[in-house]
C-alpha positions as CSV (number, residue, x, y, z in Angstrom):
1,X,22.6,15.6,0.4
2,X,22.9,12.5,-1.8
3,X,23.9,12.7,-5.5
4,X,20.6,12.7,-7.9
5,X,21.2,9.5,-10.1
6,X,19.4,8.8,-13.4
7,X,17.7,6.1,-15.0
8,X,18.8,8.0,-18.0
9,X,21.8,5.4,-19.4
10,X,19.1,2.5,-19.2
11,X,18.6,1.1,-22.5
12,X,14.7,2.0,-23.4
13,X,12.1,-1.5,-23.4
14,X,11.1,-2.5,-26.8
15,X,7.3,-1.6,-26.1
16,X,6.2,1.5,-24.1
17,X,4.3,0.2,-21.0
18,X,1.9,1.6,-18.7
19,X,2.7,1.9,-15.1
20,X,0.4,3.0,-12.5
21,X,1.5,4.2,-9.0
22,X,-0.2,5.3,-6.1
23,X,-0.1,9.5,-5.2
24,X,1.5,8.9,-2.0
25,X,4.7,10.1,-0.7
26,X,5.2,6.6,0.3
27,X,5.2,5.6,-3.2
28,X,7.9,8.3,-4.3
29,X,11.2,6.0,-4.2
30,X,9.8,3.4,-5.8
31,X,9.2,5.4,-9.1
32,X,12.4,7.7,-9.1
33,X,13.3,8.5,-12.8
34,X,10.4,6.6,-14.3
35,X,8.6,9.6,-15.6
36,X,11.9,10.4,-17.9
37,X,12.4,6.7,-19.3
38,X,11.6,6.2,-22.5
39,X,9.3,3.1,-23.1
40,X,7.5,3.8,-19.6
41,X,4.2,5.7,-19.4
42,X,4.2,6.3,-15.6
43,X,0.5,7.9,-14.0
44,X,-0.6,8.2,-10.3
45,X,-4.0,7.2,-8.6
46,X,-5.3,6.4,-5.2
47,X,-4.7,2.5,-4.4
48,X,-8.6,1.5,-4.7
49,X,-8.8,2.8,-8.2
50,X,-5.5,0.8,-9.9
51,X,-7.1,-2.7,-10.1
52,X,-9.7,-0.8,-12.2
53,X,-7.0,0.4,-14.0
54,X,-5.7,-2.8,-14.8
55,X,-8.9,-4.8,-14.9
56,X,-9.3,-1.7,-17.9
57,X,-6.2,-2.5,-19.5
58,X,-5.3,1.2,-18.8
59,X,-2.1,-0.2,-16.9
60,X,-0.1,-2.8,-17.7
61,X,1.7,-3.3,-14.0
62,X,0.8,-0.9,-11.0
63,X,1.6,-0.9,-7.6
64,X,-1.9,-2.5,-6.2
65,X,-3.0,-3.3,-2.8
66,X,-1.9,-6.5,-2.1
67,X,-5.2,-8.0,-1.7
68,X,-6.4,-6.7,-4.9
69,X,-4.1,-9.6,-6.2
70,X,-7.2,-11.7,-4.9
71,X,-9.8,-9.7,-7.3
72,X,-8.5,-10.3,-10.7
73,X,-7.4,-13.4,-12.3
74,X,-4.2,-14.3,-13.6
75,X,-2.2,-11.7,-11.8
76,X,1.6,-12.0,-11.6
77,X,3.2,-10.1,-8.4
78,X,6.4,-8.7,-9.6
79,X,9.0,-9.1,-6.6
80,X,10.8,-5.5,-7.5
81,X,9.7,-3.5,-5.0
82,X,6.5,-3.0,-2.3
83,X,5.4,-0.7,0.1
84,X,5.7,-2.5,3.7
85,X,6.2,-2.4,7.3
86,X,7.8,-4.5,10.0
87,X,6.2,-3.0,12.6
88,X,4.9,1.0,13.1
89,X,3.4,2.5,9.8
90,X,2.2,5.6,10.6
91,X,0.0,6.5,8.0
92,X,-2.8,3.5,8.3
93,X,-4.1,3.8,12.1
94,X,-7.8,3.3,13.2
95,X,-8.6,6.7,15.4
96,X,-11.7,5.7,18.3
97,X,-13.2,7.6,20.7
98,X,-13.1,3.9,22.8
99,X,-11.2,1.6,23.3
100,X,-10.5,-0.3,20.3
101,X,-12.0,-3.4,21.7
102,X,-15.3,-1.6,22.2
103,X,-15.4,-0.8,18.6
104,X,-19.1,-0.9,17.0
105,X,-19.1,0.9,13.6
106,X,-15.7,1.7,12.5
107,X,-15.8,4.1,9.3
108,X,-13.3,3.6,6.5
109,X,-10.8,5.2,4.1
110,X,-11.7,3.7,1.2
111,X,-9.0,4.4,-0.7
112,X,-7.1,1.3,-0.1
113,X,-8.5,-2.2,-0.3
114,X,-5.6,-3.7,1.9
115,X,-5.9,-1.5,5.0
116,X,-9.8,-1.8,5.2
117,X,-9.0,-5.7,4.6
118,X,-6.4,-6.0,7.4
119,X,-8.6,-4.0,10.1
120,X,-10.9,-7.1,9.4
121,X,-8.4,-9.1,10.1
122,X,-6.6,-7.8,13.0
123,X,-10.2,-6.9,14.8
124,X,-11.5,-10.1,14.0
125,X,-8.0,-12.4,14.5
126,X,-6.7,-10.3,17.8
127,X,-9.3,-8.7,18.7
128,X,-12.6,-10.8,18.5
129,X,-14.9,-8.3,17.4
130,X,-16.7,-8.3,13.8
131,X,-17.6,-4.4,14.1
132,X,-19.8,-3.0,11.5
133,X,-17.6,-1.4,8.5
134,X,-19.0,1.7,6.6
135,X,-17.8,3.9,4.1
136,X,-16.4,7.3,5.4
137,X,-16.3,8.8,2.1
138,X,-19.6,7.4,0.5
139,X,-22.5,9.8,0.4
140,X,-25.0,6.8,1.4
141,X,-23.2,5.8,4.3
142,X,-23.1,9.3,5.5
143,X,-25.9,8.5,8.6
144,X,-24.0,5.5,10.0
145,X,-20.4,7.1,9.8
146,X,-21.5,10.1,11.3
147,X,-22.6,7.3,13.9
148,X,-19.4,5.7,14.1
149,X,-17.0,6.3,16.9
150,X,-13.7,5.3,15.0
151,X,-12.5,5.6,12.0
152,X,-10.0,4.1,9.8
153,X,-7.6,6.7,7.9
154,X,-4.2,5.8,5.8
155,X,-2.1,7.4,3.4
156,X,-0.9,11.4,3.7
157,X,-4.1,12.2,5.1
158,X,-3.0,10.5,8.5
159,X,0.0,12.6,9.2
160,X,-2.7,15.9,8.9
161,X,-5.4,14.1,11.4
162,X,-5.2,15.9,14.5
163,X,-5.6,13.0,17.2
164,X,-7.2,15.3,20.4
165,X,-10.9,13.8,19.7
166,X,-9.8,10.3,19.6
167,X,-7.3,8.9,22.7
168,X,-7.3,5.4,21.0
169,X,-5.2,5.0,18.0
170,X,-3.6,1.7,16.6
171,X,-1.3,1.2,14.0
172,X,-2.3,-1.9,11.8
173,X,1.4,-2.3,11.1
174,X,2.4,-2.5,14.4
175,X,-0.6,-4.9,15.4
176,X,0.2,-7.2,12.7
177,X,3.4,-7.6,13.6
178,X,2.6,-8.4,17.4
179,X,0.0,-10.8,15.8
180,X,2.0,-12.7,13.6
181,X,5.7,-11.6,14.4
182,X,5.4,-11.0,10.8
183,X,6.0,-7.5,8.7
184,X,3.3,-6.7,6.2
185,X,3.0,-5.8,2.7
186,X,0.7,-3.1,1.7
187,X,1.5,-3.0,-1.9
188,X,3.5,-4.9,-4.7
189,X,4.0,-4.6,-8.0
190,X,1.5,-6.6,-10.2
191,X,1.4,-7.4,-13.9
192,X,-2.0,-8.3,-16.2
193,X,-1.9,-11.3,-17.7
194,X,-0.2,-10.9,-21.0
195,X,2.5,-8.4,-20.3
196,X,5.4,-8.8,-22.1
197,X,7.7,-6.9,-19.4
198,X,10.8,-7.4,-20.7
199,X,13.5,-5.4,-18.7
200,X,11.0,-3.7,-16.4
201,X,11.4,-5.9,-13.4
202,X,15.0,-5.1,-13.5
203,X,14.0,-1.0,-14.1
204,X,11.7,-0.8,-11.0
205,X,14.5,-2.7,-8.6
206,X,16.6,0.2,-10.5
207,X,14.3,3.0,-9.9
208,X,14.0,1.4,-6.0
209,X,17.3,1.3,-5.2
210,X,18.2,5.4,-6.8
211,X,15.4,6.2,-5.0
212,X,16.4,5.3,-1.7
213,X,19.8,6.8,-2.6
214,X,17.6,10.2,-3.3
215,X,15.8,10.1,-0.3
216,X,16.7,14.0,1.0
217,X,15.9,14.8,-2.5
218,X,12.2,13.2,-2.4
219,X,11.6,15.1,1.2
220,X,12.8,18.5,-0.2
221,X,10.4,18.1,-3.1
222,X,7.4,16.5,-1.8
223,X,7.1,16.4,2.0
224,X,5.5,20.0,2.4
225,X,3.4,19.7,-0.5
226,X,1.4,16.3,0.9
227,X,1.5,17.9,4.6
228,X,4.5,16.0,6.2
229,X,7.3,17.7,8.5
230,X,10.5,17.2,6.8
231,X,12.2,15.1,9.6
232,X,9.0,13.2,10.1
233,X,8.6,12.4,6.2
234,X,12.5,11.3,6.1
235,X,12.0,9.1,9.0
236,X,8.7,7.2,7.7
237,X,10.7,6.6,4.5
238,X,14.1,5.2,5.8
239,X,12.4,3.7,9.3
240,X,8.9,2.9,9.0
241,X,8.6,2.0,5.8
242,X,10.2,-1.2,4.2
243,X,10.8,-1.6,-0.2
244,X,12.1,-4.9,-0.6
245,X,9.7,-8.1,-1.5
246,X,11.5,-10.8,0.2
247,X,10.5,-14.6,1.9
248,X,9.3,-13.0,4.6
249,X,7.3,-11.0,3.2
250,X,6.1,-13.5,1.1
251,X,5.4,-15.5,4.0
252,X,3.4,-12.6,5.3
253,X,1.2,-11.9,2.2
254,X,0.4,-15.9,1.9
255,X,-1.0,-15.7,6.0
256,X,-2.4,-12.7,4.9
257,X,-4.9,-14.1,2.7
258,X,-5.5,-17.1,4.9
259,X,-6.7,-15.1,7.8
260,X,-8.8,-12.5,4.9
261,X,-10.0,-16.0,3.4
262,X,-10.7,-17.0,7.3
263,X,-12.7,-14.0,8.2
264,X,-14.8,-13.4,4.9
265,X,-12.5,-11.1,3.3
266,X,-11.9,-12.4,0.2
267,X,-13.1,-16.1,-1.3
268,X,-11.7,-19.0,0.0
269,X,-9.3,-20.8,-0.4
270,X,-7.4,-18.0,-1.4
271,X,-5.7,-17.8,-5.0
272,X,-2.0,-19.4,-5.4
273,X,0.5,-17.2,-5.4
274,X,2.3,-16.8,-8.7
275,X,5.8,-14.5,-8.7
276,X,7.5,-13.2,-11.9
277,X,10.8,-15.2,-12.2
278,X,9.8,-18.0,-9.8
């Protein structure tokens, strides 16, 4: 087992700030220590609801879906740390009863702006179909999702879904990367306009980097509790999952929006890209 390490000896930021994070286990090494730093105010949502909490001034940097940087002006990615993939995700997978390229009504998790985004992208770019997208967990849409012979899942959730009913599964990750040859970025760090962040860039590449050290330590405390085998949960979170924001993955989040501008995703063109430190 790896040594805990402590953000502990880091000097405390001049202003508390607020940092929202997503309630995920993929999110877990991203915000090791943060909840015992002084100057940080560290709560956890689902990924839809954080660009409300910025919009809100609740947060003053959260982890958002990276298309969420689309939604709100003046939005600064912070190039710390992301939640990303170059290839197989496992946890945001469209389930069918058909083939995928027979889709009609696909049903969505709406708890993540991005995924819903990117099957719009991938069905539309690779695929050639504009299916109908409904909301799985919206009481007014009940009717059609119930209708719906696929649905789109991500998060924990995915690891509990019992595939028998649905032989067709695709992992958006993985189709992305066949797409584009490209890996994708879920999620980045993003500031409001305003922030003063002082030494918080360099605390989350801080809490990053101990928390990939404290991997074992994350899986003891938090893999059973959200539903994932031990093994399984370590090997999503060394393998499947990539941290780092690099040009690559810059690369990929500018195509990104292209192809969402392309397909009616978001508006087009697509907002410039502005990075902290850049």
């Amino acid at each position: 087992m790896s040594a805990t390490v402590s953000l502990r000896d880091v000097p405390p930021l001049a202003a508390t700030l607020c940092v929202g994070a997503v309630s995920y286990l993929n999110t877990k090494p991203l915000i090791w220590g943060l909840d015992e730093l002084p100057g940080v105010k560290l709560k956890l949502d689902i990924p839809a609801r954080l660009l409300a909490g910025l919009q809100q001034k609740q947060f003053d940097i959260a982890m958002l879906p990276i298309i969420d940087y689309q939604r709100m002006e003046g939005l600064t990615l912070v190039p710390s740390a992301g939640i990303g993939s170059d290839g197989q995700t496992l946890t945001v997978r469209i389930f069918s009863r058909v083939p995928i390229d027979k889709i009609e009504i696909l049903a969505c998790d709406n708890h993540s702006h991005t995924s819903v985004g990117l099957a719009r992208v991938i069905l539309a770019e690779h695929y050639h179909l504009k299916p109908q997208f409904v909301d799985l967990q919206s009481p007014e849409s009940t009717d059609r999702a119930g209708q719906a012979h696929a649905r789109l899942l991500i998060g924990d959730k995915v690891v509990r879904q019992k595939g028998d009913d649905f032989p067709y599964q695709l992992d958006l990750g993985q189709a992305w990367r066949e797409h584009t040859g490209l890996p994708f970025v879920f999620a980045a760090w993003m500031a409001r306009p305003g922030v003063q962040l002082g030494d918080l860039p360099v605390i989350l590449e801080q809490a990053k980097r101990q928390g990939l050290v404290n991997i074992d330590i994350i899986v003891q405390r938090h893999a059973a509790e959200l539903g994932w085998p031990p093994e399984l949960a370590r090997t999503y979170l060394t393998r499947n999952l990539q941290f780092d924001i690099g040009p690559r993955q810059l690369e990929a989040i500018r195509l990104f929006y292209q192809l969402a501008a392309r397909n009616g995703v978001i508006s087009s063109p697509p907002r410039e890209l502005v990075i902290a430190g850049v």
